[in-house]
ZAMARGU-4260 file (C-alpha; in steps of 0.2 Angstrom, whole numbers, plus 5000, padded with zeros to 4 digits):
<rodrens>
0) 5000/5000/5000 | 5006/5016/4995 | 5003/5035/4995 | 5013/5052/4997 | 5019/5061/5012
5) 5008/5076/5013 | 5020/5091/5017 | 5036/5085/5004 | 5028/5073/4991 | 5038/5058/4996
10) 5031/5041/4991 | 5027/5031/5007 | 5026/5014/5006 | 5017/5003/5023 | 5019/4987/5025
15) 5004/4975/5029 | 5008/4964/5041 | 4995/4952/5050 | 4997/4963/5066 | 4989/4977/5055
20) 4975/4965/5048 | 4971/4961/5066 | 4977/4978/5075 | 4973/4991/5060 | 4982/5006/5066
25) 4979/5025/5059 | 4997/5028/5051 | 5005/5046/5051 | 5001/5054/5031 | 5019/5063/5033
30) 5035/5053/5030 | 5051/5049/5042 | 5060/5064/5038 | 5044/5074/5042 | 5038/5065/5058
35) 5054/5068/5062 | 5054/5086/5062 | 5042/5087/5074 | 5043/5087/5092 | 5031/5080/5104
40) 5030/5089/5121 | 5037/5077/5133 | 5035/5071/5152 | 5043/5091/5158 | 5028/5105/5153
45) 5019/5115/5163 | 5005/5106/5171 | 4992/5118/5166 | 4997/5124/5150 | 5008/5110/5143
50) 5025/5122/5138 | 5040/5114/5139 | 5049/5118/5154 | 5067/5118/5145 | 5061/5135/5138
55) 5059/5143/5154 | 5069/5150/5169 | 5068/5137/5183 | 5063/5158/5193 | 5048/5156/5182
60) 5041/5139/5187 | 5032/5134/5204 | 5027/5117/5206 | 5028/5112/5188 | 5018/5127/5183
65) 5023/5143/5172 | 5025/5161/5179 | 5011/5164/5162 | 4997/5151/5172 | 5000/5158/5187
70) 4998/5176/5182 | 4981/5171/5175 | 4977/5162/5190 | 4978/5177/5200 | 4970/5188/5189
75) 4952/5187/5196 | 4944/5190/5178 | 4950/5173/5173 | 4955/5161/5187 | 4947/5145/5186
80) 4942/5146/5167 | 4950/5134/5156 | 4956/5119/5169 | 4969/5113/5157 | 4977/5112/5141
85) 4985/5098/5131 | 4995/5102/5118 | 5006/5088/5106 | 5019/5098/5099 | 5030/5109/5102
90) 5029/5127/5090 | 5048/5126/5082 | 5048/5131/5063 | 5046/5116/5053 | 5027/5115/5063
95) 5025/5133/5061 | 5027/5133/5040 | 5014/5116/5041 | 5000/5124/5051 | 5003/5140/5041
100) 5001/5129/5024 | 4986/5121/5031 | 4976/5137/5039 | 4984/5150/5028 | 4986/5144/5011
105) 4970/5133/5013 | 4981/5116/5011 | 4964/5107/5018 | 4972/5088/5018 | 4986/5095/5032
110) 4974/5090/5042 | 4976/5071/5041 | 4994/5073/5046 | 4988/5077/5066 | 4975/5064/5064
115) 4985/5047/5074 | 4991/5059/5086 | 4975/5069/5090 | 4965/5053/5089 | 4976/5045/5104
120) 4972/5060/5115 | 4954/5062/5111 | 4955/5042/5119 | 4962/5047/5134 | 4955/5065/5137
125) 4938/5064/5147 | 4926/5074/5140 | 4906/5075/5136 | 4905/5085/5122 | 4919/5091/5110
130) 4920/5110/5105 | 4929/5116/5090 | 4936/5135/5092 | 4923/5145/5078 | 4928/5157/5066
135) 4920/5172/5064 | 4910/5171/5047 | 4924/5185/5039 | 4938/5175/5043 | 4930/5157/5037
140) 4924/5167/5022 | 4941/5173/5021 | 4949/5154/5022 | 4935/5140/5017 | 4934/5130/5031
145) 4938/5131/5050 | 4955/5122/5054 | 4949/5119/5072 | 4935/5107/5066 | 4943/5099/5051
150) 4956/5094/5063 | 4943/5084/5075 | 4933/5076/5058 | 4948/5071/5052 | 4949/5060/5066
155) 4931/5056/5065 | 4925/5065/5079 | 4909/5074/5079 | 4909/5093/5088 | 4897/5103/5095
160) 4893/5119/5087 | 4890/5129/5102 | 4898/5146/5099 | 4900/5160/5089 | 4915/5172/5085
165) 4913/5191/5083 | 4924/5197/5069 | 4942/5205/5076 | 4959/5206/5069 | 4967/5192/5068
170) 4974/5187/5087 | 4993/5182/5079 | 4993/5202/5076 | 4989/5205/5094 | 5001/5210/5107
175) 4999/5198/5124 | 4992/5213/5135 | 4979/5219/5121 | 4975/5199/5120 | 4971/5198/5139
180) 4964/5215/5140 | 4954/5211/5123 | 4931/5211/5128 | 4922/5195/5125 | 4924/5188/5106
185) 4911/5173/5110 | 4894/5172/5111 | 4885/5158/5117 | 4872/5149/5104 | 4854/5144/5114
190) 4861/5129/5120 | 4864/5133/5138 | 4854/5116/5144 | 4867/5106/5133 | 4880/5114/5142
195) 4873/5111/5161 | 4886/5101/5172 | 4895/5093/5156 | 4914/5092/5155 | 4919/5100/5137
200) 4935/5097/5129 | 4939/5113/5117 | 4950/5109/5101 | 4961/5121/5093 | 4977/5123/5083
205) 4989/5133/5093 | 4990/5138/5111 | 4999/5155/5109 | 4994/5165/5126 | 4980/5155/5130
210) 4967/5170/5129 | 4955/5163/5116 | 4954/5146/5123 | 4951/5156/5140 | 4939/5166/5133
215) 4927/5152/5125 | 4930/5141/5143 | 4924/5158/5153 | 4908/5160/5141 | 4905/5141/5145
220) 4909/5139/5162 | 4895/5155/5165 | 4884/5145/5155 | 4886/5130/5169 | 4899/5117/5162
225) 4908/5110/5177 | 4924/5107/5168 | 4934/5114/5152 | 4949/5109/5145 | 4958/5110/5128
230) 4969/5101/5114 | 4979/5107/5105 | 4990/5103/5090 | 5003/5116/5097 | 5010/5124/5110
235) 5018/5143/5106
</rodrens>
C-alpha cells in the first residue's frame, strides 16, 4: 500500500503485516523525515498549559507550573476558566510553516497529518462534548473552512457547534496585554441546557497566550459546564 507524504511529496510505502489486519492502526500521512521534524512535548511542561519547561527559567516555574498560568490564575477575571490544556507539539519552525500551509494557504488535507496523534488524545481526554474554536463568518469566508474542526473530523470525531466568534483582527497580530485586555469575542448559541454540568474538551490549533481558549472556557463555564479543557496541535 502506498501514497505520498503530505508536506514534501515523498512516496510512502506501509507494510501490511497480520498485526495490522488484526490491530489496524491509523498511520501518520507525513514521512520519516517529516515525523521527524516534529517534536512531541514530553513528560517536563507545565501542568496547566503544557509548555515545555526547557524553555523557561527554573525563577519562572512553581510546582511544575509557568509564571504565564500563574499570572492568569491570580487575575480574578479569569482564574478558574480553562482547567487545562494539552498540547502535542512543540511550535519550532518546521510545525510553524505546516500549520501555516494548512490554515493559511487553505492546504485542507494537512489536516490528516495530526489525525494518529490527536486521535490518541481524544481516547484518553475525558470529556462529554467536543467543541471546535469557531471562526467568525469573515475570517471562514476569508479561508473555506475552520482548521479547528477539520482537525477533529479528520479523526472522525463529531463537535458541537455551540459558539460564535465576533469578527476582530486576527489574534497572531495581537500583542499579549491587548489579548488579555481584549472584551468577550464569544457568544453563546441557545444551548445553555446542553451545556449544564457537562465536562467539554475545546479543540484548537495553537495555544499561543491561551486568551482565546480562556475566553470560550469563561463563556462556558458562566453557562454551567463544570469542567473545560483544551487540545491542541501546538503549544507557542
Amino acid at each position: 500500500m502506498s501514497n505520498y507524504c503530505l508536506y514534501c511529496d515523498t512516496l510512502l510505502i506501509n507494510e501490511m503485516d497480520w498485526i495490522k489486519l488484526i490491530f489496524p492502526k491509523k498511520e501518520s500521512p507525513l514521512c520519516q523525515e517529516c515525523r521527524e521534524k516534529l517534536e512531541p512535548i514530553s513528560d517536563d511542561y507545565c501542568k496547566v498549559c503544557s509548555r515545555p519547561l526547557k524553555e523557561i527559567k527554573p525563577k519562572f516555574v512553581e510546582q511544575r507550573t509557568c509564571i504565564d498560568c500563574i499570572r492568569w490564575e491570580q487575575d480574578p477575571r479569569w482564574k478558574g476558566t480553562l482547567d487545562k490544556n494539552v498540547s502535542i507539539y512543540a511550535y519550532n519552525p518546521f510545525l510553524k510553516e505546516l500549520i501555516a500551509r494548512f490554515k493559511f494557504r487553505g492546504d485542507y488535507e494537512l489536516a490528516k497529518a495530526f489525525s494518529p496523534e490527536i486521535s490518541a488524545k481524544l481516547k484518553i481526554l475525558e470529556h462529554d462534548l467536543l467543541v471546535a474554536i469557531p471562526l467568525s463568518d469573515e475570517r471562514l469566508k476569508e479561508r473555506g473552512f475552520n482548521q479547528s474542526e477539520a482537525l477533529a473530523r479528520e479523526t472522525g470525531f463529531v463537535t458541537w457547534d455551540l459558539l460564535i466568534r465576533t469578527h476582530s483582527e486576527k489574534q497572531s497580530k495581537k500583542s499579549r496585554e491587548e489579548r488579555l485586555s481584549q472584551r468577550q469575542i464569544f457568544q453563546l448559541k441557545n444551548v445553555a441546557n446542553i451545556i449544564q454540568g457537562k465536562n467539554i474538551l475545546l479543540i484548537d490549533d495553537i495555544y499561543t497566550t491561551g486568551s482565546t481558549l480562556r475566553q470560550a472556557a469563561k463563556m462556558l463555564k458562566q453557562t454551567g459546564a463544570k469542567q473545560v479543557q483544551s487540545l491542541t496541535v501546538a503549544r507557542g
